[in-house]
Every structure is written in C-alpha cells, then in structure tokens.
N, C-alpha and C positions, 0 to 999 in steps of 0.2 A: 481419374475419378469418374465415375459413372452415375446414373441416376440414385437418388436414394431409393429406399424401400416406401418412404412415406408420396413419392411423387405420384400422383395422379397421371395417367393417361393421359386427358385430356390438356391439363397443365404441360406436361414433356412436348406434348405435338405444340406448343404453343410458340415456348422455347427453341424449340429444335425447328421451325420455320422461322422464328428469328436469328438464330445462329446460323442459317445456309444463305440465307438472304444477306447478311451481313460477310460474308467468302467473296471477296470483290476479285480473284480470277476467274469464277465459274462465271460464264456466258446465262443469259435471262433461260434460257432453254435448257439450261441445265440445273441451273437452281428449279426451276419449274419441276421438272424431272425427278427432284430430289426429294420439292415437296410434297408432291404426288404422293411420292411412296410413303411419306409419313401419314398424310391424311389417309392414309391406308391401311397403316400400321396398325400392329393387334395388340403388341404389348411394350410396355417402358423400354426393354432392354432391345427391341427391334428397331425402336425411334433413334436409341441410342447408337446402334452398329450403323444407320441409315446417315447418321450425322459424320460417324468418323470416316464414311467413305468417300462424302460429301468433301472433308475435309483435306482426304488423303486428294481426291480431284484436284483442289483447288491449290494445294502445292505443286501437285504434278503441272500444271498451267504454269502457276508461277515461274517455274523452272525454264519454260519457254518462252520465257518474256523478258523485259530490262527494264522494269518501270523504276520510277523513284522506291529505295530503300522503304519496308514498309514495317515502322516498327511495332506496329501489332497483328501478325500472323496468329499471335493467341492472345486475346484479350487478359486472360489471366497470368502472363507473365510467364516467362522461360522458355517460350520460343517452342514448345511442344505441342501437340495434337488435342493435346487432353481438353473435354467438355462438361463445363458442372451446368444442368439444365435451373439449378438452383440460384444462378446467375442470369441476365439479360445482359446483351451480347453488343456492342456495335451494330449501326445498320447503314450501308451506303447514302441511303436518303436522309440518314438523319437516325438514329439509335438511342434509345434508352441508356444510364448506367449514371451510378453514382449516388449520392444520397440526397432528397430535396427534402426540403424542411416546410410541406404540405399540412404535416400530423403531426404536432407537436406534440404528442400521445407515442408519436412512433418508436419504436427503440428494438432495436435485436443486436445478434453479436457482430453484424455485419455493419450496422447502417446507425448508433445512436448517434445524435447530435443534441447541439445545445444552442438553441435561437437567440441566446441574447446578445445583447449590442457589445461587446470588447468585441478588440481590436480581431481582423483575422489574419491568419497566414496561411499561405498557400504556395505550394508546389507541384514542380509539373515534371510528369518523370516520362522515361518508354525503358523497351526494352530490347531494341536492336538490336544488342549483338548475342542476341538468343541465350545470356549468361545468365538470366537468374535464377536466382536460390529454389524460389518455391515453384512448382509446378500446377499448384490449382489459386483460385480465390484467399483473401486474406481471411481468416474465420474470425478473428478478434484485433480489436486497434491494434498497431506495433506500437510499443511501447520505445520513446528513443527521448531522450534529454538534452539539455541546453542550460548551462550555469548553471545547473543544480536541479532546474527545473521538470517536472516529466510532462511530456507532451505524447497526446495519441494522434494517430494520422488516420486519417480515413482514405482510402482508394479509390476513384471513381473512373469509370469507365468511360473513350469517349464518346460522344455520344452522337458525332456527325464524324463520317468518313471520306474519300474521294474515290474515284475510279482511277484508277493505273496510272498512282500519282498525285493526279490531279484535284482539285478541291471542287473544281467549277463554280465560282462565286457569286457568277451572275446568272447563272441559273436558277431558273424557279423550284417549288418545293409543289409535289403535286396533293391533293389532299389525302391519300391512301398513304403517305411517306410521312406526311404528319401525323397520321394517326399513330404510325408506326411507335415515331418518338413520341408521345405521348402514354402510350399503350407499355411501352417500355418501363418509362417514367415509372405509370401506376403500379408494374408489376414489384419494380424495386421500392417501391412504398410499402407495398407488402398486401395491394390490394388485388382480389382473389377473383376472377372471375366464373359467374354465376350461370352451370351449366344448363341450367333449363331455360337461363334466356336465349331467346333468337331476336336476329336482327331482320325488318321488311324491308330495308331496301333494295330496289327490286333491284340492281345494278350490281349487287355485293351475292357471290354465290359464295358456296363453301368450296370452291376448290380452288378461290385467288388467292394468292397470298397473304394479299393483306384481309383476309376474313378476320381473325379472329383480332386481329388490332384494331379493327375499325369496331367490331364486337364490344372487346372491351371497354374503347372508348367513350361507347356510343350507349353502353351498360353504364356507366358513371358519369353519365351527363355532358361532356367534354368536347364529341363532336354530334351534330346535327344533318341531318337531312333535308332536303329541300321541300316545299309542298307537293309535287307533284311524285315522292315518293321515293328518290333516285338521292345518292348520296355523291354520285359522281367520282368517281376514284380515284380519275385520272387529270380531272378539273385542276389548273394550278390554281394554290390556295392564294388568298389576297391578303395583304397588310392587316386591314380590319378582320377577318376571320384566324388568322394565325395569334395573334395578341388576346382576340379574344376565348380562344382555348386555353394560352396560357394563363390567363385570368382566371379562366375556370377549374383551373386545372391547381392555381394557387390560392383557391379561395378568395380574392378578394371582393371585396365590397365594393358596387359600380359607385361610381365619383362623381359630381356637378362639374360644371367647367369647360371649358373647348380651347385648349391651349393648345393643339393641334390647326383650328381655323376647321373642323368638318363643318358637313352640313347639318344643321342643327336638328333635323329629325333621323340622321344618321341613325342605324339600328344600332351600330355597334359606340356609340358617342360616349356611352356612359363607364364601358368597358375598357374603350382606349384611353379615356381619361383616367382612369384609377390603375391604369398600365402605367401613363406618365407620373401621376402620382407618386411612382414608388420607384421613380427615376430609370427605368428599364428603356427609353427610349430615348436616350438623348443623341442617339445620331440623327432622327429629327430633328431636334432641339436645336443642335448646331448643326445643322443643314448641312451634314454628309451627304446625305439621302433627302430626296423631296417625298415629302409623306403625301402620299394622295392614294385612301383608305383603301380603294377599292380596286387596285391595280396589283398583279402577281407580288408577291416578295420573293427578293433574292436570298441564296442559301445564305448569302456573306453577311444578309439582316437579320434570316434567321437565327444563328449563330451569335450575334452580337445582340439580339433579344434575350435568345435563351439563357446565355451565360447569364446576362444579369439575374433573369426567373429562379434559372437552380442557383444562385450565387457562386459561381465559376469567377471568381474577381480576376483581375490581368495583375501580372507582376510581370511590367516591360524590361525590367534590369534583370528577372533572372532570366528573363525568355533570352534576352542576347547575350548573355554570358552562356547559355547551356543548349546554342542554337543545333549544333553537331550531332547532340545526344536527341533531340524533338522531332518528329514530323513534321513536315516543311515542307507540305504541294509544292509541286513545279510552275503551279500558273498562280501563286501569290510572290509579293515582296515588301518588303516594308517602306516602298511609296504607297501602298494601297491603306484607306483607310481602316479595312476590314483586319488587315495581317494579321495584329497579335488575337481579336477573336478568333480568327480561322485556327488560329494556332490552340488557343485555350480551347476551341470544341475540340478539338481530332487529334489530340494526348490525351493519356490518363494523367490525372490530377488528386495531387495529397492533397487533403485539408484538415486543420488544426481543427477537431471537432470540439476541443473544451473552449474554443475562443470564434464561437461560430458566429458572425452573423448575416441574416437572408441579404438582405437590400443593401448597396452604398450610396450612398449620394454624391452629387460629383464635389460637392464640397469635400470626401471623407478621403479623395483620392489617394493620398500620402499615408492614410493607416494601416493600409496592409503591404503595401514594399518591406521585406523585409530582410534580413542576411540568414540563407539558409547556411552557408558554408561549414557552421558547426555542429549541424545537424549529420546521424548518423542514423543512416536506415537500416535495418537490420533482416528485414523479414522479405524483402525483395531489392534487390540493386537498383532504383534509381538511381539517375544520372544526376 
C-alpha cells in the first residue's frame, strides 16, 4: 500500500524520515542520504519510491549481517516491504506507535480507546517468522472472543528499538531522539502539524533529521529551547527534562510535594511530582535507579517510564511463556531490573481497548496478568 490521495506532502516527508531513520541496517550516512532525497522530493508518490528503496537497502545489509533475529523488518506485520505513511513507524532512539489515551475526545478506526478504570489485558505479539496474514496496518479493532465474550485488540507499535540486536540499556537518550518519540507519539494522536510554523532554534536546520520532530514537538509545547536560543540536539536529555515532556505531553496537572528529595526550587519539582503521582516512577521509589533529576537517563529508564505514560502494563507470565516468539536484545536478561520493560517497549503490543486503563498503581499489580491462551487472533498471527 502506498500513500493515499488525501496525504499532504509535507506530512509523507514527515513520515517517510521517520520510517528510514527507523531501518536499523542502513549506516547514519545513508539514512542521511536517504533523507536528503526526501527533503527534496516534489511529489507523495516520489517520497514513497525514495522509502521502498531505502528499504530494499536495508535488507540488502541485513543479508550481510548475523545479528539477533529481528522480528520487525516491517512494523506492520508480514514480514514485507510494504509502507503506509499513514502509520508512524519505530525509531532506533526511541519511536512513536500505538494508541495513548492523551485526548479522551480521540477516537478513529485505528486508535479508539476507553480510559476508564476495569481491569486491563494485554498482549505482546511479533512476527518473525515473516507468516502473517495481513500485509499493511490493522484498519479496524480484530474482533476475537473469550467465553462468550467479544473483545477488540488494539496494535501498537514498538516504540523503542536496538541497534544489531542490541538494546543498549545504559545508554543515554539524546534530546533530538526524544523528540523523535514524542513527535511520533503526537502524530498517532492524530495531531497535525502546522505548516507555517517554523522553528528559531538556531541549532535545528531543515536538513537534520530530526527537523521536523523536534518541529512538532516544539509546535505543541512539549519540548523547549534554551535561552540563549539553541535547542541542542545532540545534548543527552536528563531524568528531569524527559519526565517532564511526558508530563506535558500527558496533560497532567503539576503536583505539590517532593517525594523524590529534589531541590526545592528545582524547575522541574512540580512536574516530577505529578509524574510520581500517577505512579510512573517507581524504579525510583524502590531504588532500582538513584534519581538525581539532573543527570543523563538511561534508555532502560526511558522505557520503564514510558510504558507506564502510554500504559504498556507488563504481563511477566506471558512474557516467559512466549519468550521464542518476542524480541529479546542480546545485551538484556532477566537478572536485569529493566528486562521485561525492554521487552514491553521493543514488541508490538495488543491491548483490550474496551477494558482500558492509563495508569496502574503498584497496588493494582495482579489485575492485568491475565490467561490469553483462549484468545484467537484472527487478523494477524501473534504468537
């Protein structure tokens, strides 16, 4: 499937820089290479040939390589080539996909959910052995039952990837790669970006990459600039500015409080408190992690933030029972406290969208373990 007729220009180059940037065999110089020609590009259907060849590259790599099994060559399932720009894509730093429950207004055929408090279920699927049914995006919940009952799933993409294999956990997130995921985010919200705005950071030109995701972001309030003008791209982002995006990015309302220990006139004090709030951070809480606001975060905290944000909840019993079928970096293992996050960002992930709910608390831990066993997916082969 190709661009539609209704796609924007401007939107396809969007897209189509985040689907080449997300090709984890293509080398930086050639993704670069690739996106060049898009920001170049004069029409939908030229962005689109630009991407399949992009893509035809990044197999041809593949082929030369041995890395860990990587069961999303196509994020849309079947193991094919095919590109809907009507989708956001994975991104090695960290990717868009999925449905967050931002806009409680929001609803299309792709993306409705239902924020209230029942119980949630969740599943985690891939598609490795390149068998599935469908060849593009799901366009409507699959309908599949249980005792009687009809449940819809929702698809979500993942939305952190690794390099050749690898997850690299302890590596930092730099802020041009969070914008990315963010930027992502907003696109599957279904928020539009506004072509007469531009961005003054004097740092951010229009032929980086990451222009228009920082664009975006930075068009919906989400990420910020420094005073002296410079948004810094390449800066790793810190614990307090990463939380404090997703804050912004989930609407919440700043908190009283400093159950973290910050400094009291901390900038971001009010932010990370109404982050703990709503229980997103408890590998601080239980001292996984030593939270000290102002220092890099690791991808393995990013991850273990985010899921909570989008509500990605862990179901540890199916993750080990369906380890064969998942993606499984080479450099995690289940001594690490991060595992099953790493695991939940970097699969695609069902979710029960009639039994949705955002936040868990660690009290709520035991209500979403659930038995998928009897569950039968019909519209794509999860494992």
């Amino acid at each position: 499937p190709g661009p539609g007729i209704d796609e924007s220009l401007q939107n396809a180059k969007i897209k189509a820089m985040d689907e080449i940037g997300s090709l984890r065999y293509l080398s930086n110089d050639e993704k670069q290479g690739f996106i060049s020609r898009v920001m170049s590009a004069t029409t939908v259907l030229d962005v689109y040939n630009i991407v399949l060849e992009a893509k035809a590259k990044n197999i041809e790599n593949m082929s030369n390589t041995n890395p860990q099994p990587n069961p999303y060559p196509n994020p849309w399932g079947g193991g094919g080539s095919s590109w809907n720009p009507s989708q956001p894509s994975p991104f090695p730093g960290g990717g868009g996909g999925g449905y967050y429950p931002s806009n409680p207004n929001y609803n299309n055929s792709n993306n409705n959910y239902n924020s209230g408090n029942s119980t949630v279920n969740n599943y985690y699927g891939s598609t490795n052995n390149g068998s599935g049914s469908a060849s593009g995006p799901i366009q409507s919940p699959s309908s599949n039952s249980k005792n009687g009952q009809k449940v819809s799933l929702k698809k979500e993409a993942p939305y952190m990837q690794g390099y050749n294999g690898k997850f690299r956990p302890n590596d930092s997130l730099t802020r041009a790669e969070a914008a990315q995921i963010i930027a992502n985010a907003l696109m599957k919200d279904g928020y539009k970006l506004n072509d007469s705005d531009r961005i003054n950071f004097k740092d951010v030109k229009e032929k980086d990459w990451f222009y228009n995701a920082v664009r975006l972001a930075s068009q919906a309030g989400l990420v910020k600039g420094y005073e002296n003008g410079n948004f810094m791209p390449n800066k790793k982002i810190s614990r307090a500015e990463w939380i404090s995006i997703l804050k912004r990015f989930k609407k919440l309302s700043n908190a009283s409080g400093n159950g973290l220990n910050m400094k009291a006139n901390h900038w971001a004090l009010k932010e990370v408190q109404a982050a703990l709030d709503n229980g997103w951070l408890e590998i601080y809480v239980d001292k996984k992690v030593k939270f000290v606001a102002d220092q890099p975060i690791t991808r393995a905290e990013v991850a273990a933030i985010a899921n909570k944000a989008f509500g990605r909840l862990i179901d540890t019993n199916y993750i080990d029972a369906n380890k064969s079928t998942l993606f499984i970096a080479s450099d995690i293992n289940k001594g690490m406290w991060s595992y099953y996050d790493i695991i939940c960002a970097s699969n695609t992930f069902l979710q029960d969208g009639a039994n949705y709910k955002a936040n868990v608390r660690k009290d709520d831990k035991n209500a979403y373990n659930i038995d998928v066993s009897s569950y039968k997916i019909d519209m794509l082969r999860f494992q």
